[in-house]
MIMIFI-998277 format. One record per residue (C-alpha): residue number from 0; residue in one letter; z, x, y. Coordinates in pm, whole numbers, plus 50000, padded with zeros to 5 digits. Layout:
<recs>
REC   n res     w     u     v
REC NUM   A     Z     X     Y
...
</recs>
This chain:
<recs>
REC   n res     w     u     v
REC   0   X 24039 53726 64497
REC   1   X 24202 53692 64158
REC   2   X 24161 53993 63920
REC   3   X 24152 53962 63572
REC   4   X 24247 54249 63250
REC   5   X 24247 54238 62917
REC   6   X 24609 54318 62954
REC   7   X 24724 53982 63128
REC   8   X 24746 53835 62811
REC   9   X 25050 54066 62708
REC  10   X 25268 53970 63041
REC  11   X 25197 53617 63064
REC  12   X 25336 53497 62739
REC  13   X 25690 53735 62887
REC  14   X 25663 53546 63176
REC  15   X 25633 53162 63017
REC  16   X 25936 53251 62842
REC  17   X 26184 53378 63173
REC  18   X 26114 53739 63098
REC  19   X 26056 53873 63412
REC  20   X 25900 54174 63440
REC  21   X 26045 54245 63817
REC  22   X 26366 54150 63934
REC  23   X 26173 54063 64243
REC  24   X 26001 53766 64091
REC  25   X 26278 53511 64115
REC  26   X 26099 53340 64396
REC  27   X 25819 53299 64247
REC  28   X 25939 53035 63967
REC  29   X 25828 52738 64183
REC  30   X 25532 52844 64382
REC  31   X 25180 52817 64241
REC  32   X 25022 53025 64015
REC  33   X 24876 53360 64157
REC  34   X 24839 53708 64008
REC  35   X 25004 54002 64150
REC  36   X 24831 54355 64143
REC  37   X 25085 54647 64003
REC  38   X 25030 55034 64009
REC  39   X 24919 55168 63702
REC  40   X 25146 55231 63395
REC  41   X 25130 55550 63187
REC  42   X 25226 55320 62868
REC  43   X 24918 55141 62954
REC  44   X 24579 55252 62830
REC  45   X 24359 55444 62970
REC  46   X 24094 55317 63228
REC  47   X 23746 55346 63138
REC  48   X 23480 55396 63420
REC  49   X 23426 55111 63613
REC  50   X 23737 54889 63463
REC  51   X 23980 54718 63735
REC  52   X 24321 54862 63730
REC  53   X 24568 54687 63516
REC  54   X 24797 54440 63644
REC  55   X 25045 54203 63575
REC  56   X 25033 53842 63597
REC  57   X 25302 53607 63685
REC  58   X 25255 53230 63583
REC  59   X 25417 52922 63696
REC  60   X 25655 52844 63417
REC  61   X 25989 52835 63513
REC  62   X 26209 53181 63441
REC  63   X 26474 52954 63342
REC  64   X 26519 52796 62981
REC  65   X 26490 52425 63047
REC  66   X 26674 52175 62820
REC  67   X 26470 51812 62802
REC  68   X 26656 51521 62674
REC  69   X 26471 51249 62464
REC  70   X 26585 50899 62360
REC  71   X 26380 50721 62132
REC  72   X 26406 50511 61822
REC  73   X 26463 50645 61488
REC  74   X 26119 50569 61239
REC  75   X 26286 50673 60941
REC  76   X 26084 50675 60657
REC  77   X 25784 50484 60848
REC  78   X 25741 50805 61096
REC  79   X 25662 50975 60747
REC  80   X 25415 50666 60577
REC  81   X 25029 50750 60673
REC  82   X 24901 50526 60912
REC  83   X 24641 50230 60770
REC  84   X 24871 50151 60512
REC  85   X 25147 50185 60233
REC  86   X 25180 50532 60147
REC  87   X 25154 50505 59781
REC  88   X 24811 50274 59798
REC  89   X 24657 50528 60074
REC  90   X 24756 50831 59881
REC  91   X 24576 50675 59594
REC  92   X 24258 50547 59800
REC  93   X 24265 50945 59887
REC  94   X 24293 51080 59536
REC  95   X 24033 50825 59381
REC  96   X 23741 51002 59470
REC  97   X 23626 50785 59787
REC  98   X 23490 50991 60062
REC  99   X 23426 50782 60411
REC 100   X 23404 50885 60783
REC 101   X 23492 51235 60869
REC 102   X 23535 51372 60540
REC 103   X 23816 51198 60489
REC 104   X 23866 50917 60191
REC 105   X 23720 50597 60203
REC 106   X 23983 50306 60262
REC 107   X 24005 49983 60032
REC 108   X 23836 49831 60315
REC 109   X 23535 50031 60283
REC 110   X 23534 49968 59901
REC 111   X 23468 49589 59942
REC 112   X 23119 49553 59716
REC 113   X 23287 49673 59446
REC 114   X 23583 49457 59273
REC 115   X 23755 49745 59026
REC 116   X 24100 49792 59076
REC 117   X 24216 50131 59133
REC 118   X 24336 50280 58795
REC 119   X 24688 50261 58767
REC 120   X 24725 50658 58718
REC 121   X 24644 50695 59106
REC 122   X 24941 50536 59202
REC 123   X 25123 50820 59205
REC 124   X 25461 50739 59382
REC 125   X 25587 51110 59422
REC 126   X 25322 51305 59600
REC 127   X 25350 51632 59620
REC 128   X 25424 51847 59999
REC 129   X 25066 51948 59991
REC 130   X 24894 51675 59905
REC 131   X 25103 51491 60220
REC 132   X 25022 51759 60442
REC 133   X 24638 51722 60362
REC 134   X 24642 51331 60365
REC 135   X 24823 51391 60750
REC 136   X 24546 51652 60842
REC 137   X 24258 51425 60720
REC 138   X 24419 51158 60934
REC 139   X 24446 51351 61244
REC 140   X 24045 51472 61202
REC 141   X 23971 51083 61206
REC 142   X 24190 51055 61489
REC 143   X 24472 50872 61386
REC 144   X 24810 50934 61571
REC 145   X 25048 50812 61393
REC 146   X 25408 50701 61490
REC 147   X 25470 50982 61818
REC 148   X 25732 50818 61984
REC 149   X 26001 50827 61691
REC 150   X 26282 51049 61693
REC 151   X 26103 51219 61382
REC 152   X 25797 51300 61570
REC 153   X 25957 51364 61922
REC 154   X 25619 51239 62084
REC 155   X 25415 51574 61964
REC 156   X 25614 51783 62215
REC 157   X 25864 51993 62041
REC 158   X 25645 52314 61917
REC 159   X 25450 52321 62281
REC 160   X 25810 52286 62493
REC 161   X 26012 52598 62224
REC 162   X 25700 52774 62262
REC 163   X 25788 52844 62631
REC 164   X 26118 52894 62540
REC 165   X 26223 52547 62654
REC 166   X 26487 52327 62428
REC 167   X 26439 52031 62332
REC 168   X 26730 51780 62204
REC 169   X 26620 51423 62047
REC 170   X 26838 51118 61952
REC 171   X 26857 50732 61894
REC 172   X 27219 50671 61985
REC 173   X 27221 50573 62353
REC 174   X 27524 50330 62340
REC 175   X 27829 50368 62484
REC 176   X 28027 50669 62636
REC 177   X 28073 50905 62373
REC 178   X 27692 50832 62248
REC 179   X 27446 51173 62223
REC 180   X 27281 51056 62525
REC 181   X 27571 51055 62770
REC 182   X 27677 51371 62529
REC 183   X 27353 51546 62607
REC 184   X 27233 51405 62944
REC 185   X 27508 51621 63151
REC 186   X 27340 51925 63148
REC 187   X 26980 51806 63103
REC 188   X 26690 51920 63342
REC 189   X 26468 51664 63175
REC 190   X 26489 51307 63007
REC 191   X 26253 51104 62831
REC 192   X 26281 50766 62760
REC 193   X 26078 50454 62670
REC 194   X 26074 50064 62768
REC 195   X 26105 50030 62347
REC 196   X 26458 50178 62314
REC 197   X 26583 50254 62672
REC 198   X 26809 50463 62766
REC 199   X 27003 50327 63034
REC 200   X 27044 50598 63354
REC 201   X 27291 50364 63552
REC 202   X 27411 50518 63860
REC 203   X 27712 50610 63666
REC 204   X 27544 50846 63445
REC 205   X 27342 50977 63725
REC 206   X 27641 51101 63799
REC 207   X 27765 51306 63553
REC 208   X 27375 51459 63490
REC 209   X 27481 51756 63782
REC 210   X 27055 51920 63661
REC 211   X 26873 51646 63592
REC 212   X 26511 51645 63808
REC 213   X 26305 51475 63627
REC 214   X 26284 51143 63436
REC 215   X 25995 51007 63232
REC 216   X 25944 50693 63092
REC 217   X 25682 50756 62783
REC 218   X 25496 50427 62830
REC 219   X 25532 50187 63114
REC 220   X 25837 50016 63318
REC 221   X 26113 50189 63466
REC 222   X 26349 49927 63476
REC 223   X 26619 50132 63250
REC 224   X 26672 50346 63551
REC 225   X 26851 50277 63863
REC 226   X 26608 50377 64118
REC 227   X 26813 50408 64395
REC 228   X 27094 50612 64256
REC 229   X 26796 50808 64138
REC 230   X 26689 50866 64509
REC 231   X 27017 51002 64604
REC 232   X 27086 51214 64273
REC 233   X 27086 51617 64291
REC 234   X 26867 51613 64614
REC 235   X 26630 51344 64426
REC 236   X 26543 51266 64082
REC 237   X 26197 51205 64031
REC 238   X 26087 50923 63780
REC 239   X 25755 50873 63667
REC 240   X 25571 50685 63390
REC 241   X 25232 50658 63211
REC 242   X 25023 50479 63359
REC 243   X 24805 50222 63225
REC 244   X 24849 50397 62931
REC 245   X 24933 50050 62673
REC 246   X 24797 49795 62902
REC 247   X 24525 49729 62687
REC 248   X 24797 49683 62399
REC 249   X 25011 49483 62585
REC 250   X 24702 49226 62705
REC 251   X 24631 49231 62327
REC 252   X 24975 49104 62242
REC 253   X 24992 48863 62490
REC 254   X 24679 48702 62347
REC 255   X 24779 48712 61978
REC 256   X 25118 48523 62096
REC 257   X 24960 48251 62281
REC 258   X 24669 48204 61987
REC 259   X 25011 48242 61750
REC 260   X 25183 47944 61916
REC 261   X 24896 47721 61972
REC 262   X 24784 47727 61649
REC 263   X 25114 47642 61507
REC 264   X 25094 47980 61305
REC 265   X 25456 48065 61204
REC 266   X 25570 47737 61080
REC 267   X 25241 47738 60866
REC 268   X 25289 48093 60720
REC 269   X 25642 48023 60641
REC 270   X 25530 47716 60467
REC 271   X 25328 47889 60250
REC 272   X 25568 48199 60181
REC 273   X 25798 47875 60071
REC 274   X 25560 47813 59796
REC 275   X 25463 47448 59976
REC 276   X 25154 47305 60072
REC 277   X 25198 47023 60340
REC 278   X 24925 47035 60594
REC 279   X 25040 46705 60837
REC 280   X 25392 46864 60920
REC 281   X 25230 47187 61081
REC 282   X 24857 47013 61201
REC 283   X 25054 46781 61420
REC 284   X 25144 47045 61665
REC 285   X 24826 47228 61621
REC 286   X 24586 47268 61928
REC 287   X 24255 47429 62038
REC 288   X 24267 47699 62333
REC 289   X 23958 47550 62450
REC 290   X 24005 47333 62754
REC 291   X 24356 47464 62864
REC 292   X 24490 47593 63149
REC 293   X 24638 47905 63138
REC 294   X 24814 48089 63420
REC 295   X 24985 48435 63423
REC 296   X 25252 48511 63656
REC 297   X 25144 48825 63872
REC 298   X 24771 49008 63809
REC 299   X 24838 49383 63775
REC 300   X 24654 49616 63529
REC 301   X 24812 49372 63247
REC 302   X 24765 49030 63387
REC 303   X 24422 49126 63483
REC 304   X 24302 49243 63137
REC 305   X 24469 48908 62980
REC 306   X 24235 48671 63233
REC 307   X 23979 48900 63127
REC 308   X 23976 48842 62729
REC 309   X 24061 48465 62772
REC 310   X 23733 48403 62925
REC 311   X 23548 48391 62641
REC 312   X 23778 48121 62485
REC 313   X 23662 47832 62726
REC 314   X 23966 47747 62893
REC 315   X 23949 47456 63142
REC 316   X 24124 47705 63405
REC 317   X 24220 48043 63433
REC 318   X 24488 48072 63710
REC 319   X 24715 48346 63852
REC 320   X 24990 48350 64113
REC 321   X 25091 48715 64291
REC 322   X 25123 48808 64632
REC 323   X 24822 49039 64621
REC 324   X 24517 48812 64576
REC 325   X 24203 48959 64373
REC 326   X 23868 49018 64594
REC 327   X 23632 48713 64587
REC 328   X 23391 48897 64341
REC 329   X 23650 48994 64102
REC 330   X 23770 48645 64090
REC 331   X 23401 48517 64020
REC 332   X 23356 48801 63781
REC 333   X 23693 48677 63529
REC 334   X 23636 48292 63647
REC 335   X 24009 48255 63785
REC 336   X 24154 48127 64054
REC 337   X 24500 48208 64274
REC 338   X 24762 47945 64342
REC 339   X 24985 48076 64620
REC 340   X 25296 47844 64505
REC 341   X 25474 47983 64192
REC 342   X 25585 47578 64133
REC 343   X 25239 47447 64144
REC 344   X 25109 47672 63925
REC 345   X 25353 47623 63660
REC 346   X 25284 47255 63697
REC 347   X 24935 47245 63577
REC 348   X 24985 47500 63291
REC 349   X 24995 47422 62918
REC 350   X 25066 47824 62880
REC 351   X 25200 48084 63156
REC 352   X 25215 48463 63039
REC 353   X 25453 48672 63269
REC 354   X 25290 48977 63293
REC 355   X 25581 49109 63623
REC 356   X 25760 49426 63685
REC 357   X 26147 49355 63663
REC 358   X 26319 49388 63962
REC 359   X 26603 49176 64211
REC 360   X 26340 48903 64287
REC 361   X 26221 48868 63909
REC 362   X 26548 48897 63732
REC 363   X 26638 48557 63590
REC 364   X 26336 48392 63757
REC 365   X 26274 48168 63515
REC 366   X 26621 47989 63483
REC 367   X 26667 47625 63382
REC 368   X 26570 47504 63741
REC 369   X 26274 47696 63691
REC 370   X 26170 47606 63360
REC 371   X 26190 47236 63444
REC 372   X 25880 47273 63649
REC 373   X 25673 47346 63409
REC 374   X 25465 47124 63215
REC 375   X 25625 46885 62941
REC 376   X 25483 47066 62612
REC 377   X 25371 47413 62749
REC 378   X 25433 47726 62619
REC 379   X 25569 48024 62761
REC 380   X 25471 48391 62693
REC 381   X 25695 48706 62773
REC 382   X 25582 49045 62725
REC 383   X 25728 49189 63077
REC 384   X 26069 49229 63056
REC 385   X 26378 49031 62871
REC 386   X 26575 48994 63182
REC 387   X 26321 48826 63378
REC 388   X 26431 48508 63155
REC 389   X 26762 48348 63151
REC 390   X 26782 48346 62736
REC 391   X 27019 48060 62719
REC 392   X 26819 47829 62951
REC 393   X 26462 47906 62745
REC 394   X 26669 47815 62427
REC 395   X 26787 47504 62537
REC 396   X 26446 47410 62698
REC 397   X 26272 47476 62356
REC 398   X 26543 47303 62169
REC 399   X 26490 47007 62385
REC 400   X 26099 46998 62339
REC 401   X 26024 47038 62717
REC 402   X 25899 47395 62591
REC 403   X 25660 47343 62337
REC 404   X 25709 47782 62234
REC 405   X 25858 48097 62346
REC 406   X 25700 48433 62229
REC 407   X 25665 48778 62305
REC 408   X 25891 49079 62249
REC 409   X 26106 49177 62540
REC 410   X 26442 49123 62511
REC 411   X 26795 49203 62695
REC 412   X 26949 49393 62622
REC 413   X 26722 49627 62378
REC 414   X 26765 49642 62069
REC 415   X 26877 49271 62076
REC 416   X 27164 49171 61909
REC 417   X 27170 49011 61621
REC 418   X 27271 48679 61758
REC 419   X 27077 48710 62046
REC 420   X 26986 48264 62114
REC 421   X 26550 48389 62078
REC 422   X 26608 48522 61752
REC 423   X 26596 48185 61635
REC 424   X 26557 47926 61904
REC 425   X 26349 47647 61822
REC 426   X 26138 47347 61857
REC 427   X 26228 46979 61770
REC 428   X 26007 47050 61474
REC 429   X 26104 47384 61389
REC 430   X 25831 47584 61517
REC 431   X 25736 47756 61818
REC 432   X 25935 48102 61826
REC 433   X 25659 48378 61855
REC 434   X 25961 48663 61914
REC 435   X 25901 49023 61778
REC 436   X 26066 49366 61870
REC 437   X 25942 49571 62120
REC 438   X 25611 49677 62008
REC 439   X 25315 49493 62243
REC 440   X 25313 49888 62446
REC 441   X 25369 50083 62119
REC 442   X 25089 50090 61912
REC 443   X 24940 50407 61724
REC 444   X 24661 50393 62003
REC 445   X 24917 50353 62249
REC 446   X 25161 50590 62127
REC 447   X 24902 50840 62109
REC 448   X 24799 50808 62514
REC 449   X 25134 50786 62641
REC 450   X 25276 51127 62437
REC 451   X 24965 51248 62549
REC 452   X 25066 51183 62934
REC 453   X 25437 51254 62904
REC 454   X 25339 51575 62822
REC 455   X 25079 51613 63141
REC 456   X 25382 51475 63364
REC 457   X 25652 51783 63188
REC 458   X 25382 52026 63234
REC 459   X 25351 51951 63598
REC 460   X 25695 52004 63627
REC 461   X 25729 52294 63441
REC 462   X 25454 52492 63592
REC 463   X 25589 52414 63908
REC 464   X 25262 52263 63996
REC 465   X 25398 51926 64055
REC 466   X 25070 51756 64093
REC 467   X 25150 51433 63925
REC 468   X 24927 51139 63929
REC 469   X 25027 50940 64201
REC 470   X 25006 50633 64012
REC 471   X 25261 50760 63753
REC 472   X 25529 50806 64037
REC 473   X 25794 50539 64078
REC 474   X 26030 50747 64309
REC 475   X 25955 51124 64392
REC 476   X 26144 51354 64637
REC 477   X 26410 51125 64704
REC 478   X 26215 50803 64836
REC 479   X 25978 50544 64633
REC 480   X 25658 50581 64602
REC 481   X 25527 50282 64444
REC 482   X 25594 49920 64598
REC 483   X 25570 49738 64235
REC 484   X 25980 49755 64183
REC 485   X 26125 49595 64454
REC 486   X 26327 49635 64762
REC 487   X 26391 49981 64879
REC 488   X 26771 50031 64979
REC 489   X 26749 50264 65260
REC 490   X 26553 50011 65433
REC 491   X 26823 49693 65399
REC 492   X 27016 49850 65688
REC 493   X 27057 49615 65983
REC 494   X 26982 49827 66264
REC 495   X 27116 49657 66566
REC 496   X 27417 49506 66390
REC 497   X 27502 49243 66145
REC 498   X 27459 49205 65731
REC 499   X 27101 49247 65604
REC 500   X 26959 48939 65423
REC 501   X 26645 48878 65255
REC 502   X 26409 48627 65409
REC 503   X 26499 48235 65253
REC 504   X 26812 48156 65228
REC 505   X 26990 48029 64903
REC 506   X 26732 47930 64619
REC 507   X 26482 48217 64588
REC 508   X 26178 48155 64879
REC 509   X 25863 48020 64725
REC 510   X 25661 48285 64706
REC 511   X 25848 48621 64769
REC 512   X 25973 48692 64404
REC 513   X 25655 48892 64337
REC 514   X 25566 49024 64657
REC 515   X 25789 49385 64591
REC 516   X 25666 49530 64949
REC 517   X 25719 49200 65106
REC 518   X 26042 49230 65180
REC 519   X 26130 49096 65466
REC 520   X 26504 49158 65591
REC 521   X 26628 48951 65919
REC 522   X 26953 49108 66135
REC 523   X 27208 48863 66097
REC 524   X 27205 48941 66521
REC 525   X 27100 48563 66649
REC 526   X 26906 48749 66894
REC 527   X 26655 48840 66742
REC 528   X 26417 48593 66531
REC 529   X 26042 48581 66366
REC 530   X 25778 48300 66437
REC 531   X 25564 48247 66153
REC 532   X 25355 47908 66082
REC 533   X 25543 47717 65845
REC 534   X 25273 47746 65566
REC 535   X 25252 48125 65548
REC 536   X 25663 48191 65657
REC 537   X 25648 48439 65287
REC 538   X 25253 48547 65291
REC 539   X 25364 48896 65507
REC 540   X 25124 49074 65295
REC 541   X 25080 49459 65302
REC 542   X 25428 49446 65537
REC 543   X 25705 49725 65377
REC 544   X 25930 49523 65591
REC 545   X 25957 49298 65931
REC 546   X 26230 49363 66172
REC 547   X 26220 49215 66509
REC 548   X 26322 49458 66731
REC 549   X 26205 49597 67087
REC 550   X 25939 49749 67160
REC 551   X 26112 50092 67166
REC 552   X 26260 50066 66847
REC 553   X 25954 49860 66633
REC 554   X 25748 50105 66727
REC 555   X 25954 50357 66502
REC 556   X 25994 50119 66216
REC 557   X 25694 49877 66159
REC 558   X 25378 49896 65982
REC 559   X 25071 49881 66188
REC 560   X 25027 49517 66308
REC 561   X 24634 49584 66090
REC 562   X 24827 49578 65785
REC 563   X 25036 49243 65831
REC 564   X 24812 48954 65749
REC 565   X 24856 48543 65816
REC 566   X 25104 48663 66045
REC 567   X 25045 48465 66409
REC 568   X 25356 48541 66609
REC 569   X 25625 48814 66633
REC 570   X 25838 48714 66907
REC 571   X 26154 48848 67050
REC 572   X 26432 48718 67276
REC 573   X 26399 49082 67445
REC 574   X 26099 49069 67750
REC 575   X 25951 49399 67675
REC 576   X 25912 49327 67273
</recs>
């Protein structure tokens, strides 16, 4: 039974901040929340007939002040500008009288029917703090965010985290050793970063970060962190991200790019911006959507949502290659189809979107030898992660014409430097370079859900609740729990002798790049060996990993045999396996 008094309210707020109001308490920092009754206190007031003793309530929060670390980029004067527009031009749509949805002032797209300029006497470029700070309110009661995950605006956390007596340190400069990041990080329970400006946590600055519990990625892709120094630092850093929370964004990005490069947009708007007018030199590499193929390399929340919203543009085939397949109805539902060989999907596309997690088996995937399978003439989308490209070998393959574009906005490293080869790779006729910063995952909408969910991951922490989403874990309590970044280190011991090695030798296997839980690792022992048909040697799917092994000791190590599919024979030198 819980009992409640209108004197809780008093202790609770003591105990959010550390102040413990029994020196008996300590234990109770990471246990769940649960109210303790306390004899009656002279200083309290008296009890009226019928009312429940007083007592004194002791939340979650931890007693301890807890420092949180968080690297993002600097929005400078843009974290201040009003979203929707220029600051000076909404300032005066808001002074001119207009009034549109939610009270607020109507923008200049509302105002199409009439053709008056705004008088000049509205453009006031020097508004004063009030005026700002009613512009920002009207914004926020129409629901619009703003820039959150700027060091200005600290992702919307800084008031909620002091107000439990919590610190909170923000910065930008995450390069090199003496940076604020490795300054700050030592002594930090908490970091934050994003895929936008990452902060790298290498295993050697895992090192030196003797408090750290908790990472969190505001958006989606842990990459930035080594996972598996992360497993093994201060009993087991947990790392979690939002979940789903830009997907939509990103799918709308990738979209945009391939419509962008198709059309032959940027060598047209950059003709025009010239102040010429020659329609032949950009029509001649012009095309329609319609009646392409179009494949994306692996179908998760992203690639899924990209088939989705390309449906409607009448492509001649809609085709996806991961280890996972879709269900039969979901695959008649978006009108795709799978293609089990990476190659032979690449060979019938005029675009391919790679829409993977980066990990060992995706980094530098697409490498000249790569590339060269791929359609004369296609074009080649990126919004997953810079490294998963071999920079130097997509510049030369667009240079040469065998890559018709490039675009998206991952690069490596991030920010990229200024003579990073994509900044300006192109074409033979000086087109097809659809490269932006990192800003598919970070719009206003965007920015808004993932601050939104860092914040539900920190509380969880914080109240010592710890009841995360499990999608939003990538490793938790010193072990991974997610399959979608690759192959777990613990399990690339040998156990009856020899080097590990990952199924295929040489060239990456056909196949196995994107299968993250696929990972199948063979004792270099000759005694022991795996019979698969020829056809399906990399389609183990569901299997963490295959080890042949005696009975004795498979039982203690594989999956169930229901979870391995196309997998005919497991056979073993050893008569009892």
């Amino acid at each position: 039974m819980v009992l409640l008094s209108r004197h809780i309210r008093s202790v609770a707020p003591l105990a959010s901040r550390g102040l413990c109001t029994s020196s008996k308490a300590s234990f109770l920092a990471a246990r769940p929340a649960f109210s303790r009754a306390s004899p009656a206190s002279s200083t309290l007031p008296r009890k009226l007939p019928g009312q429940l003793n007083s007592i004194r309530t002791l939340t979650t929060t931890r007693q301890n002040q807890v420092k949180v670390l968080a690297v993002l980029y600097d929005g400078g004067q843009h974290a201040k500008d009003l979203p929707g527009g220029a600051l000076p031009r909404r300032l005066a749509e808001l002074s001119a009288g207009m009034t549109g949805r939610c009270g607020a002032r109507r923008s200049i797209a509302d105002t199409s029917a009439s053709s008056r300029p705004l008088p000049s006497s509205t453009l006031h470029p020097h508004p004063s703090p009030n005026f700002l700070a009613m512009c920002k309110l009207r914004n926020s009661q129409c629901g619009v965010p703003g820039l959150l995950g700027t060091t200005e605006n600290e992702l919307g956390i800084r008031k909620w985290l002091e107000d439990q007596g919590h610190t909170l340190v923000t910065t930008s400069d995450k390069e090199g050793e003496n940076s604020k990041f490795d300054q700050e990080l030592v002594d930090a329970e908490i970091i934050i970063t994003t895929p936008f400006h990452p902060g790298y946590l290498t295993a050697e600055r895992l090192a030196k970060a003797k408090n750290l519990k908790l990472a969190v990625t505001a958006g989606i892709g842990s990459d930035h962190v080594d996972l598996n120094a992360a497993n093994k630092t201060n009993g087991g850093v947990t790392v979690a991200e939002v979940t789903g929370s830009n997907v939509v964004s990103v799918a709308e990005h990738v979209v945009m790019t391939i419509l962008v490069l198709i059309r032959n947009f940027v060598p047209a708007h950059e003709q025009i911006e010239r102040g010429d007018w020659d329609v032949a030199a950009v029509a001649k590499q012009e095309y329609d959507l319609e009646g392409k193929t179009v494949g994306t390399v692996a179908i998760g929340r992203i690639g899924e949502r990209v088939l989705r919203r390309l449906k409607a543009f009448d492509c001649k085939e809609l085709l996806y290659y991961d280890y996972q397949p879709l269900s039969a109805e979901k695959e008649a539902e978006i009108g795709c189809r799978r293609v089990e060989d990476l190659e032979e999907l690449l060979a019938q596309c005029d675009v391919v979107t790679i829409n993977a997690p980066l990990h060992e088996k995706t980094r530098g995937l697409f490498n000249k030898d790569l590339i060269s399978k791929m359609k004369k003439g296609s074009y080649l989308i990126n919004t997953a992660r810079g490294a998963i490209v071999v920079k130097e070998d997509v510049a030369d393959a667009l240079k040469s014409g065998h890559l018709a574009g490039y675009g998206g906005d991952v690069w490596f490293p991030q920010p990229a430097p200024g003579d990073h080869s994509l900044r300006t790779a192109k074409n033979p006729f000086g087109g097809g370079n659809a490269m932006v910063p990192h800003m598919s995952g970070t719009s206003l909408d965007a920015q808004k859900r993932y601050a939104d969910g860092t914040k539900a991951i920190i509380d969880s922490y914080l109240s010592g609740r710890e009841d995360y989403k499990p999608e939003d874990l990538i490793v938790h309590k010193g072990d991974y729990a997610t399959k979608a970044y690759g192959q777990r280190e613990k399990n690339l011991a040998a156990p009856l002798g020899g080097n590990p090695r990952p199924v295929g030798s040489g060239r990456q296997a056909k196949g196995e790049w994107g299968r993250p839980e696929a990972r199948g690792v063979l004792p270099s022992s000759s005694q022991h060996a795996i019979s698969l048909p020829k056809q399906q040697d990399t389609e183990l799917n569901s299997a963490s990993f295959v080890l042949l092994l005696p009975r004795s000791h498979a039982r203690a190590i594989l999956p169930k045999t229901t979870r391995l599919r196309h997998v005919s024979v497991i056979v073993s030198r050893h008569s009892h396996t």
